[in-house]
Each structure stands twice: as C-alpha cells, then as structure tokens.
N, C-alpha and C positions, 0 to 999 in steps of 0.2 A: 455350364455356368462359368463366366470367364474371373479371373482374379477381380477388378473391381466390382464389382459383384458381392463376393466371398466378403470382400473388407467392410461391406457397407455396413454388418452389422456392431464389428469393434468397434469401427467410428463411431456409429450413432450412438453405441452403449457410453462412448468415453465423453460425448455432448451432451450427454441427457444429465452424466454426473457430473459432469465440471457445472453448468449451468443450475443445476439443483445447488450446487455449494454456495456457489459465488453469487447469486440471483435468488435467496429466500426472502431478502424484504429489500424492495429498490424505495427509492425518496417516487410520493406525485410527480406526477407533470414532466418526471424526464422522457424525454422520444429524441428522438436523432431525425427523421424526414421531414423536417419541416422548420422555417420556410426556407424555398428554394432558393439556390444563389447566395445562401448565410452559409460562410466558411466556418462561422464560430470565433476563439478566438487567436484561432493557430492557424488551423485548417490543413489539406492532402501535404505530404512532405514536410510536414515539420519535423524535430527532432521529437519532440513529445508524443506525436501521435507514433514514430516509428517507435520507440520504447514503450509505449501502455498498447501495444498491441500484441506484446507477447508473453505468453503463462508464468513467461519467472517472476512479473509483476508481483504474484503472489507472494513469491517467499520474500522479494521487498519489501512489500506491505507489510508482513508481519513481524520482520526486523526491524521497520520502521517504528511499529508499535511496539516492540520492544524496546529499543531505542529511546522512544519518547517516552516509557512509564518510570524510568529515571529520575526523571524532572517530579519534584516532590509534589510541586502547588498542581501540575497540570494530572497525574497519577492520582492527586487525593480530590479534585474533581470529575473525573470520571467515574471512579468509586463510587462517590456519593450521590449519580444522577442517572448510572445506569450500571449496569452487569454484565460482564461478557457470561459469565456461567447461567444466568437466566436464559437467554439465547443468542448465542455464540454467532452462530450460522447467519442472523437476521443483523446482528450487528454489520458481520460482513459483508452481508449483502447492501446495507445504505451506505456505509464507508465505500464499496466498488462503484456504488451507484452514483455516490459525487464527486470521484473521481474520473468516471466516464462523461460524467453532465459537462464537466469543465473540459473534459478534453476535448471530446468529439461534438456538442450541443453545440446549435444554433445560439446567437447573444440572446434573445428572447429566452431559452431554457436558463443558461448558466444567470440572466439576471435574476431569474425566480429559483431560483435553486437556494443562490449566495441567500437570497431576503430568506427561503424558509432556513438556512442554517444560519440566519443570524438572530433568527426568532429563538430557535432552539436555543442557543447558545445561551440568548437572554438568564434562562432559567439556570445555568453552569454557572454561578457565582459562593462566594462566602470568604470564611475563614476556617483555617486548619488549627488543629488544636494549638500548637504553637503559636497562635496567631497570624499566622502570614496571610495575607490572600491570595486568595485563586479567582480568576475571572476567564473565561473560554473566548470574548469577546476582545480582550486584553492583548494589544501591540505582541507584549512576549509570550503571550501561549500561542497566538497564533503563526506568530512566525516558528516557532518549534516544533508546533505541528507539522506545518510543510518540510521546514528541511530536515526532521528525521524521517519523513517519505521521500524527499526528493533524493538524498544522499542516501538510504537504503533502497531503493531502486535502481538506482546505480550503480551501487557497489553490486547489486546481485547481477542487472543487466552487463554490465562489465567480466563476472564472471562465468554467467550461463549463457548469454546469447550470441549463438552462430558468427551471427557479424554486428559485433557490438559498436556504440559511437567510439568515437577518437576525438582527440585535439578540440578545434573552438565547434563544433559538434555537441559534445558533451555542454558547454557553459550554456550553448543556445537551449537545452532541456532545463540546467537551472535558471536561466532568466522567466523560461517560459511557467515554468514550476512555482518561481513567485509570483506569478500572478491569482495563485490562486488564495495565497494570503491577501494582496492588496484587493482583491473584487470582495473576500469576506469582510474587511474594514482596516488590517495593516495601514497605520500611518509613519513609522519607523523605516530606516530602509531594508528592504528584503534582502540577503543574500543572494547573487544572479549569476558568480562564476564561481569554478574552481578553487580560486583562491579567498574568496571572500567567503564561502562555504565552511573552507580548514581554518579562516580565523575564527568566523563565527562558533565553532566547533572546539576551538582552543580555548574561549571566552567562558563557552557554556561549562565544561569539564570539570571547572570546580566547584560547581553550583550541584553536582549529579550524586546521589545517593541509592545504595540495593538499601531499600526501605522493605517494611513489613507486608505492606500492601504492592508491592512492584514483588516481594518472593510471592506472593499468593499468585498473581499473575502470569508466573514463569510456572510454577506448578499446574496451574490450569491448565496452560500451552504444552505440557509436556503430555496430555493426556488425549489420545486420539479423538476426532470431531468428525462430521460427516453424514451425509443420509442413510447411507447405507457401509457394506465391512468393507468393500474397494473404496472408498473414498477413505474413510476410517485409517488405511492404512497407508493411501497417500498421505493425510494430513500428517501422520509421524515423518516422515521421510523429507516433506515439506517443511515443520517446525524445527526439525534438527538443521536442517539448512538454513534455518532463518535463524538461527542460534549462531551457527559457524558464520554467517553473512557481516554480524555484526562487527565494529573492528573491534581491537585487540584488548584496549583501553574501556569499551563497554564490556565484553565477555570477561574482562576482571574482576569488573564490578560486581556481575550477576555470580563472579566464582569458578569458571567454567578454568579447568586445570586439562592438563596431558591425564591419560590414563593412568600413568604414573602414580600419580599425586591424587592427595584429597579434593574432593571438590565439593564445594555447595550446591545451591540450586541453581540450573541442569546440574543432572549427569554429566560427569567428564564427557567431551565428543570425540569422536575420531574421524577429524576433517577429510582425512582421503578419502575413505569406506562413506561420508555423509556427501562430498563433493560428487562420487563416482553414481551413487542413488540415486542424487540431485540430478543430473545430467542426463539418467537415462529415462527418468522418469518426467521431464522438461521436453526430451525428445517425442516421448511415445502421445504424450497429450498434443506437442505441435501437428503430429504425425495425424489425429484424431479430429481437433476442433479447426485447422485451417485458418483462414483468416477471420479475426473475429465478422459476427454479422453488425455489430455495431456500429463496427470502422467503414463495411458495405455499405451502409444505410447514410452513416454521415460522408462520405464520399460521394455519392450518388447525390445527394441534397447540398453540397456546396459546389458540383460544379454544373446544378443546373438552372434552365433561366429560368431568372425570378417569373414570378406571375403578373 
C-alpha cells in the first residue's frame, strides 16, 4: 500500500467533518455550475476569491461576528429574530452559504440569493428598549455587517495564510467585499480600501458597547460546537483564535486582559500558545480538504462556453 493511499483515510475523515460543520443548513437555489461562461461577480483571480478559499475564513468569520455584536441596534436584532444556541451549526452553515453565493455564484444565483435575504431581512425590524431602531435592511446595519467580515477576514487572512495579500491587493478584496452590501440594498458609500475602512472603524468606535446580550454571546462562543468530539475541539482552538483576531480596541471591550490581570468575558488568552494552535491546526485541515470543491465547480462554470 503506498503512502497516498495510507492518507486517503485522514483526508477524507478531515472532509466529512469540516463540511458537516460549515454545510448543516445552505440558503435554496445556491449551485456554482451553472450557467456556463457566467464568471459571477469577481470571477478566477480575484482577490476575493484567493482569500474565501482558504480555512482561516472561518476564524474571520467568527471575529467578524464578534466584532459586529458590539453594535447595539444590529446585536439586539439578531437576538430577537433568531438564536445562535437554538442551532449554532445551521446558522453557520446559511452565513457560509451567502458568502460562497456572492463569491463564487454565477449573477443569476447571487441575484436570487441578495432577493431571498432581502426578504429575510424584511422581518429584522423594531425598536430597542431604549428606543432606538434596528433595521437589518437599514444603509448602517448593512454596511457593518460587511465590514466587520470583510476586515475580520483580513486581519485573520493577514495572519494565518501562507501567502497572504499585500499592498493594493488587499483594497481590491475590500472594494470587492462591498459589493456585497451594495447588491443587498446599501445606498450610502461602502467602504472599498484600507484606509477608508480605519476611518470607517475610527467613526464606528464610539458608537460600540460590551452590552448584556453581546456577554451572552461571547459565553456561548466560549463553549465547544460541532458534530462530533474532533470537531468540538477544533471549534475551541478556532474561537480562541477568533477572540485573539479581533483588534485590541474590541478585545477591551469584550475584557480580554494578560493573564496577569483580571478579565471579563473571555478568559484571559494567551495569544502565542492560541496563535501557535491556530496555525497548526489551519495547516493540517489545508493539508486534508485541498482546494475547496466550490471554487472547482465555479471555475470550471466561468471559463466555459456558454451554451
């Protein structure tokens, strides 16, 4: 039996759980083959598509959503319209799922994607007790949506991937990144580089609050997820990383101190011991899952002739 051979069973066991995690509930109607000759709205070599093709996505995503449950009005609507602790796993399977529709979808998919979450959305309205409103539909929830994904993606891509972007690289991932606000209904201007990003971000900053409902949130996230006890114990190793991912200025917020010192909700972390986790456990799933089959499928379906 010669060595690949011997591997084929880790791999397959590391596919079955990454995809069980990340894939328990996708949005309808998303597929990537179809139709042919539709790049979508990026397409092969873009910066977008070279950043969402690789697994540190995930601990982005979740400092992302960390990130974004700061924001008072946008925190006390999710609350109130769904549950990560009802199911966790299913949430993050339709959050990957419209994240892959915009990146990799044909225009036909990503326009029926934006109309079903702009249905959804519909229903994300009110007022908070203080009175403020929340609207999911809303110029500023939407855009803060994206750029606590697009810049916690980054910040993780930046520090976990092999060969990460550089220079005007990196802005062409946030111009590309707003578009996924302006096709949900953004009529304000999106944030599109580097530096319009750290203003946006210097803007937002004193607007952010560790509220009641954002510690319930971090507590949940401190507690292992997954189908089975290997994945269970990736998601720790993953959440701590997406704690350490955030910058310095949210992790004060949430409380997050040296060991030293007192902390709130996290646990104190200990960035090198979570960096060193992060990194080999980034490797050994690259090492397993290859290249996504998503990125295959829409690859294949943009650069062939149409019908």
């Amino acid at each position: 039996m010669d060595v690949a051979t011997i591997l084929d069973a880790p791999k397959s066991a590391i596919r079955q759980t990454w995809w069980k995690t990340v894939s328990a509930d996708g949005l309808p109607g998303v597929q990537f083959n179809e139709p042919a000759g539709d790049p979508g709205l990026f397409g092969p070599g873009s910066a977008i598509w070279y950043v969402h093709s690789d697994v540190v996505c995930l601990i982005g995503g979740l400092s992302g959503l960390l990130l974004g449950a700061l924001h008072q009005p946008t925190m006390h609507g999710t609350n109130q319209h769904s549950s990560y602790s009802d199911d966790p796993l299913a949430r993050l399977g339709r959050t990957a799922s419209f994240v892959n529709a915009m990146t990799y979808g044909s225009v036909p998919v990503i326009d029926k994607t934006c109309d079903m979450v702009r249905k959804m959305h519909n229903r994300v309205n009110g007022e908070m007790p203080d009175g403020r409103p929340y609207d999911a539909n809303s110029d500023d929830q939407l855009i803060w949506t994206a750029m606590t994904q697009a810049y916690s993606v980054m910040r993780g891509h930046l520090r976990y991937h092999p060969k990460p972007l550089s220079g005007v690289r990196i802005d062409e991932y946030y111009s590309q990144y707003a578009q996924f606000a302006i096709k949900l209904g953004a009529t304000k201007p999106v944030p599109a580089t580097r530096s319009e990003v750290a203003d946006y971000f210097a803007t937002m900053r004193p607007l952010l609050t560790f509220a009641e409902e954002t510690a319930e949130l971090a507590d949940f996230f401190r507690r292992p997820f997954g189908p089975d006890p290997v994945s269970k114990a990736g998601s720790l190793v993953i959440m701590r990383a997406a704690f350490d991912t955030m910058p310095e200025w949210a992790q004060r917020l949430y409380g997050i101190r040296s060991p030293s010192k007192v902390s709130a909700v996290p646990k104190a972390i200990d960035s090198r011991l979570t960096r060193r986790s992060a990194k080999l456990l980034m490797g050994t799933l690259r090492w397993g899952l290859g290249e996504p089959y998503i990125q295959v499928e829409a690859r294949q379906r943009a650069v062939a002739t149409p019908a």
